[in-house]
N, C-alpha and C positions, 0 to 999 in steps of 0.2 A: 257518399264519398264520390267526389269527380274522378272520371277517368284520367289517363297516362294524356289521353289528348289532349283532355280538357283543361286539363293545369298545363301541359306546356304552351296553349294557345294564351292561356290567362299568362302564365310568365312572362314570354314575348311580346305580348301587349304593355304588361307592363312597366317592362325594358323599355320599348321604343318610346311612353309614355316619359319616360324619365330624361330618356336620350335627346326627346325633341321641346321640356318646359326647361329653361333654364332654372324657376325658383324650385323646381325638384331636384335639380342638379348639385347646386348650392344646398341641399337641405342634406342630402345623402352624403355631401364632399364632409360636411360639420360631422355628420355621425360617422360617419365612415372612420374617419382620425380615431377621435376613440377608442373603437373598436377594435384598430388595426393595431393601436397600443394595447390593451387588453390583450389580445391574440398574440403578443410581442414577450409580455410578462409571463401568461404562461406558459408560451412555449421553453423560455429560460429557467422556467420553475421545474420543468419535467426534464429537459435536460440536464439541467446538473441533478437530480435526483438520478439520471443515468450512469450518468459519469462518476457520479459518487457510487454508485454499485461497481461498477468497475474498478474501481479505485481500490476497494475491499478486498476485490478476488486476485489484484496485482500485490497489492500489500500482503495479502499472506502468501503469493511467490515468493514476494521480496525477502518476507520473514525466513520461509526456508531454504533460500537459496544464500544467506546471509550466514545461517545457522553453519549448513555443507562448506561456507567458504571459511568460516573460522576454524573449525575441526580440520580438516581438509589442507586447507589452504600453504599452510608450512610445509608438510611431508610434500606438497607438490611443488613447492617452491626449495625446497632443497633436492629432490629428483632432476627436477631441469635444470640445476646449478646458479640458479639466479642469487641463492644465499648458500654461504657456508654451513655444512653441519656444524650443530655445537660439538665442543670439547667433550670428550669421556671423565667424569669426575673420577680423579683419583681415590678412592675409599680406600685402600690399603693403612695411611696413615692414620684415619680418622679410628678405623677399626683398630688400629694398633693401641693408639692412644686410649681407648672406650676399654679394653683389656688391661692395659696399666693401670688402669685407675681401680677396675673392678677387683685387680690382686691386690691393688695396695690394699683397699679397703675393706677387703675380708681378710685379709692377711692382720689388720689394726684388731678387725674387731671380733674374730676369734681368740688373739692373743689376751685383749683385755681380759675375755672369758675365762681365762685359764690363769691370771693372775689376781 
């Protein structure tokens, strides 16, 4: 195995060798393209493989900060006044009503019983 020197001398030669033949020039411009496409493709390939991770660990913020704004969301919007509390349902008559009915109808069907 050549040494640290020995390969950078061979490098630098053979840079300058490239630098100084134009049909080497031309030959490395052709592969060069390629390449630098290749290196283009995957770099976009691992990138949104990034970005899709990311995307995962936003979306389940999303989810639960979606979840705290539906629960949530009313009591705190009717605290700052921005919406009306609803109305108190009146049940006094509905309970009224659900007792009339319940007398009348044992009041029938006791009576049947004894007649």
């Amino acid at each position: 195995m050549p040494s640290k020197k020995t390969t950078a001398r061979l490098g630098a030669g053979g840079a300058i060798a490239l630098a100084r033949h134009p049909t080497l020039r031309r030959a490395t411009a052709r592969v060069g393209a390629p390449t630098a496409k290749v290196g283009w493709r995957v770099g976009k390939v691992v990138a949104k493989r990034k970005v899709r991770g990311q995307l995962e660990r936003v979306g389940e913020a999303g989810r639960t900060a979606s979840a705290v704004w539906v629960e949530y969301g009313p009591l705190l919007a009717q605290a700052l006044g921005l919406v009306e509390a609803p109305k108190p349902r009146r049940r006094a008559p509905v309970f009224a009503a659900g007792a009339v009915t319940g007398a009348a109808a044992s009041y029938l069907l006791l009576r049947q019983r004894q007649g």
